[in-house]
C-alpha positions as CSV (number, residue, x, y, z in Angstrom):
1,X,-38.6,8.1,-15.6
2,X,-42.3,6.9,-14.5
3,X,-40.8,3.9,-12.6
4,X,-39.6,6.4,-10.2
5,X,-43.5,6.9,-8.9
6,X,-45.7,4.1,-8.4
7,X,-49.2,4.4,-8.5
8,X,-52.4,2.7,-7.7
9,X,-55.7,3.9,-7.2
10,X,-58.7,2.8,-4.7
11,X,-62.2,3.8,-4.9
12,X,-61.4,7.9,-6.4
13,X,-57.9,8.2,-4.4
14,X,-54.8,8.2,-6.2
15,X,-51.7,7.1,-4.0
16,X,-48.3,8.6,-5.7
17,X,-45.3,6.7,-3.9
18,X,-42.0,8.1,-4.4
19,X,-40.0,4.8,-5.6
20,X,-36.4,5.5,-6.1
21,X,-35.2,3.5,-2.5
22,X,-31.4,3.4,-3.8
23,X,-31.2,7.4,-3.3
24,X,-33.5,6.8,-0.2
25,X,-36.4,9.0,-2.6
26,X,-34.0,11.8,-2.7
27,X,-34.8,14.4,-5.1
28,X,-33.3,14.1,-8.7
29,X,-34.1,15.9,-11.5
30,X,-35.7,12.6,-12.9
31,X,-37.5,12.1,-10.0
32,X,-38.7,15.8,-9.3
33,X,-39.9,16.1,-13.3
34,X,-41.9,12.3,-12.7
35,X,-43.7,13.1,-9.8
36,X,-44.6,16.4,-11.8
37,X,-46.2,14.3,-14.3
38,X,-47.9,12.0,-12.3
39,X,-49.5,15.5,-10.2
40,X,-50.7,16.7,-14.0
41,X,-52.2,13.1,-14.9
42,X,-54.2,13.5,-10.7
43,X,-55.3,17.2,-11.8
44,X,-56.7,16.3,-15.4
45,X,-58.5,13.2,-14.3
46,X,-61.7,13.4,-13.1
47,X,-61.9,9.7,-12.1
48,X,-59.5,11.3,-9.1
49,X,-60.9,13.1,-6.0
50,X,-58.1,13.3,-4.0
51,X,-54.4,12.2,-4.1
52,X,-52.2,10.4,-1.7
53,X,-48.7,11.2,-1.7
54,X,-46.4,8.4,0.1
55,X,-43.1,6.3,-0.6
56,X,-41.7,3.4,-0.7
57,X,-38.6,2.3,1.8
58,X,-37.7,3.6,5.5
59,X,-37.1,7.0,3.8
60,X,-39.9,10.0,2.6
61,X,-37.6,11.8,1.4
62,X,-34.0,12.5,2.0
63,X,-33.6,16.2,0.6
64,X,-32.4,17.1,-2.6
65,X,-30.2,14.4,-4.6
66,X,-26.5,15.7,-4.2
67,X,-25.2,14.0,-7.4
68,X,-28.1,15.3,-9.5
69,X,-29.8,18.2,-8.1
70,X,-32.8,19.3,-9.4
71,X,-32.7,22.7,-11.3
72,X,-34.4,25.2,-8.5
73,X,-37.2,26.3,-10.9
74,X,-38.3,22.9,-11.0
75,X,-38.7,22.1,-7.5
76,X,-40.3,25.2,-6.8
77,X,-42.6,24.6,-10.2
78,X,-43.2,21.1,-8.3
79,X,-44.0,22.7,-4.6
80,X,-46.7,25.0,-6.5
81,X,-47.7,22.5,-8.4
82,X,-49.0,20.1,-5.2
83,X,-50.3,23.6,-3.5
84,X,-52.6,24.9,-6.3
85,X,-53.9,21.3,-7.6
86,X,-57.5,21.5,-7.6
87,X,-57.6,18.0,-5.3
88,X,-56.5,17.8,-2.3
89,X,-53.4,16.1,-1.4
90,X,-52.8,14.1,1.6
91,X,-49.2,13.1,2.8
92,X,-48.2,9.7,4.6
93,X,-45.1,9.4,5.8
94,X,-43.7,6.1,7.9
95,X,-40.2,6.9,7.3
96,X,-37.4,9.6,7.3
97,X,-37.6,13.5,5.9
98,X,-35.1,15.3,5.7
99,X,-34.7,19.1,3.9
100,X,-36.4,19.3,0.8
101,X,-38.7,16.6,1.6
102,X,-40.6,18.6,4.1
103,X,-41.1,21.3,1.1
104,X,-43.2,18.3,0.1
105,X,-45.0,17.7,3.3
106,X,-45.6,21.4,3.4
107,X,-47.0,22.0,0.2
108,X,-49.9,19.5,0.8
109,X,-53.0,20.0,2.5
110,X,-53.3,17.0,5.0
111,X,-50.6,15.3,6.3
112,X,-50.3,11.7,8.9
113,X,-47.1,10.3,10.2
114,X,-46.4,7.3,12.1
115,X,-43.8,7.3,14.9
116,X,-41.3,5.5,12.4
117,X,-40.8,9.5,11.1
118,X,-38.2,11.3,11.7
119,X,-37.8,15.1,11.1
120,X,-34.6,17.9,9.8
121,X,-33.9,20.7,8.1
122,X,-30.3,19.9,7.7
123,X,-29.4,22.3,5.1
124,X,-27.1,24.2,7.6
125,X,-24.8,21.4,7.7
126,X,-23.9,21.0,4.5
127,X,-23.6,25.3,3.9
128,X,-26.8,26.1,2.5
129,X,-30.1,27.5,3.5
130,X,-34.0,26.3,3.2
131,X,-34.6,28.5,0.7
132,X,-36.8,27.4,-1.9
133,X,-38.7,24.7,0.5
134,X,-39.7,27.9,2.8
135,X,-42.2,28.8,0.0
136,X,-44.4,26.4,1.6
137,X,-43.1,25.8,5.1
138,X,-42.7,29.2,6.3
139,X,-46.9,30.0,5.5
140,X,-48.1,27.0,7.2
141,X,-45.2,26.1,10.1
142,X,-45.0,28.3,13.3
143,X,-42.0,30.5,13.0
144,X,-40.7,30.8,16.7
145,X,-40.8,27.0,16.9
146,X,-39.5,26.3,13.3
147,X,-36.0,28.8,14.1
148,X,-34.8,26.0,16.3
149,X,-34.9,23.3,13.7
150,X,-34.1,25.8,10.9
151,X,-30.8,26.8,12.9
152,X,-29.4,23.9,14.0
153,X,-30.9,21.0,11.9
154,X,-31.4,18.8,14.7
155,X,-33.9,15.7,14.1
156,X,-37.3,16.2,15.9
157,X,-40.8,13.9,16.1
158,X,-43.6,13.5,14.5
159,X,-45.2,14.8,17.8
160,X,-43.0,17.8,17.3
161,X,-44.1,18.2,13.8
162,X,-47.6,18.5,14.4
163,X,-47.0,21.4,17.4
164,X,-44.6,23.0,14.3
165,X,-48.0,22.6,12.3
166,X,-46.1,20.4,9.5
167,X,-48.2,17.5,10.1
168,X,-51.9,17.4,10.9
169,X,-51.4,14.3,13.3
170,X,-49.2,11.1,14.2
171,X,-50.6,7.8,14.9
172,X,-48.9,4.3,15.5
173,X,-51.5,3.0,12.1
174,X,-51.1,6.0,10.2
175,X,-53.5,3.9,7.5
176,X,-56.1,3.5,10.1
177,X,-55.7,7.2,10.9
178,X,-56.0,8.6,7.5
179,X,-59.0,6.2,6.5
180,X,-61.9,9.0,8.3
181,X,-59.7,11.7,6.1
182,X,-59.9,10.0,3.0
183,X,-63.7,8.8,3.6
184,X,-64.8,12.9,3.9
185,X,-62.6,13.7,0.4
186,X,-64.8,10.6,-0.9
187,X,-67.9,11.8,0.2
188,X,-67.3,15.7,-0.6
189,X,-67.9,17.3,-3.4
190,X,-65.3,17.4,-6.7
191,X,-66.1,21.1,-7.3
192,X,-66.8,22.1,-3.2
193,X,-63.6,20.6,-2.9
194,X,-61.8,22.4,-5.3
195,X,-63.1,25.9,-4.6
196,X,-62.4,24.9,-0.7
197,X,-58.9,24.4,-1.4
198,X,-58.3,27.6,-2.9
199,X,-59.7,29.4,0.1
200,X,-57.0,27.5,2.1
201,X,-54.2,27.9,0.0
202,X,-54.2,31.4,-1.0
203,X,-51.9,32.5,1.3
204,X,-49.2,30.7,0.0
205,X,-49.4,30.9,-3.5
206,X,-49.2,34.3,-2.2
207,X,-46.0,33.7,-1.0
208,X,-44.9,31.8,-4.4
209,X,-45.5,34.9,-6.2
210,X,-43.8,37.4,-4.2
211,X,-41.1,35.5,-2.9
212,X,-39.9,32.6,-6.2
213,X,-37.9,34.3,-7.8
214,X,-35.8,35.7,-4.6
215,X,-35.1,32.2,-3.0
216,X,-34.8,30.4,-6.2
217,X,-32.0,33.1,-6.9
218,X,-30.6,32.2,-2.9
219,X,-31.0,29.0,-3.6
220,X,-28.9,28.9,-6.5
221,X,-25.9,31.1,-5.2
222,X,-25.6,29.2,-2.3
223,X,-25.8,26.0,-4.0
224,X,-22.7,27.0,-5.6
225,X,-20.8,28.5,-2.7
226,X,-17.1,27.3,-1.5
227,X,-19.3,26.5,1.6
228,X,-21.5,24.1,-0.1
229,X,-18.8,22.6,-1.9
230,X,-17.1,21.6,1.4
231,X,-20.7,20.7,3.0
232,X,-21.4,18.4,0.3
233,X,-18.2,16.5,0.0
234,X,-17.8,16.2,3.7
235,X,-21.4,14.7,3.8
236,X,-20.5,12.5,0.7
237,X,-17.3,11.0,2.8
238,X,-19.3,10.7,6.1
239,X,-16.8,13.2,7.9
240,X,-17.5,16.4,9.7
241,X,-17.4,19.7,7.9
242,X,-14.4,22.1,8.0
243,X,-16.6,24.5,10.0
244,X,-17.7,22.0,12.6
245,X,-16.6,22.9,16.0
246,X,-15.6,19.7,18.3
């Protein structure tokens, strides 16, 4: 399970890297409840002032993993878990997200993309909904410019990402970008950096807390739908949905 997340650490910055290229880092059970673990090991080590959060591959993350789905109450346990870590976490992203994985790039607190990104919510077209990813996204992504995507699940930008307020900036060296960023977590305090976090977050681990239960409960009904079903296989055997209109 562990080999799904590399890690490595420079100079107080832990860099997570979802490693499972064969699923294109889409989220399994195994990989969901791994990445968990590594997150715990970040939050209980004080050797750590801030974590990274990357992949391997051309993809982020491609959504949930259809042939192993995680259970919903542990991707939203995972979500929380990235949101209310006392370190900051810092996403960078030089390949594809798609669906759940921007529940990932939501939930932390910084996040850099180079032009190699590309963007979707593409739950629609396979007859389900964003449910449980909205716990973060919805709180920190502007709403009249999220319905588009949300509705249709075309692909958008990086440039569009950061007006959508899902990214804090692109840049063709998203390294060279993000060095400043992780230079001010070095030089900041453990504590300061902690309570800081908390101020910014607060509003939506508000929204985990009202709003779980409800979209886990979505999430699970229309995981199981006749829709979905037909969604799923159709994207399995790379042909259009019955519902598609040509």
């Amino acid at each position: 399970m562990t080999a799904l997340i590399g890690r490595t650490r420079e100079r107080a910055v832990e860099t997570l890297s979802l490693d499972s290229t064969a699923t294109r880092n889409a989220l399994s059970a195994a990989l969901v409840a791994a990445l968990a673990d590594a997150l715990a090991d970040c939050g209980d080590d004080p050797g750590v002032r801030a974590v990274v959060l990357t992949h391997t591959g051309t993809t982020f993350c491609a959504g949930a993993d259809l042939c192993d789905p995680p259970d919903p109450d542990a991707l939203v346990g995972l979500l929380r878990q990235i949101v209310a870590l006392p370190k900051p976490v810092v996403a960078r992203v030089t390949g594809h997200v798609r669906a759940g994985g921007l529940g990932l790039l939501a939930a932390c607190d910084i996040a850099a993309a180079s032009p190699a990104a590309t963007f979707a919510f593409t739950e629609v077209r396979i007859g389900v909904a964003p449910a449980v990813i909205s716990l973060p996204v919805l709180p920190r992504a502007d709403p009249r410019a999220l319905a588009r995507y949300y509705l249709t699940g075309e692909r958008f930008d990086p440039a569009e990402a950061v007006r959508l307020g899902l990214l804090t900036t692109t840049a063709d060296d998203v390294d060279q970008a993000l060095a400043p960023v992780l230079d001010g977590l070095r030089r900041s305090a453990p504590e300061a950096l902690t309570e800081t976090k908390r101020l910014l977050t607060a509003r939506v681990l508000e929204t985990f807390d009202r709003d779980a239960a409800h979209l886990t409960a979505l999430s699970a009904r229309l995981f199981s739908s006749a829709h979905a079903r037909e969604g799923m296989t159709a994207f399995l055997e790379r042909r259009d949905a019955a519902w598609v209109v040509v």
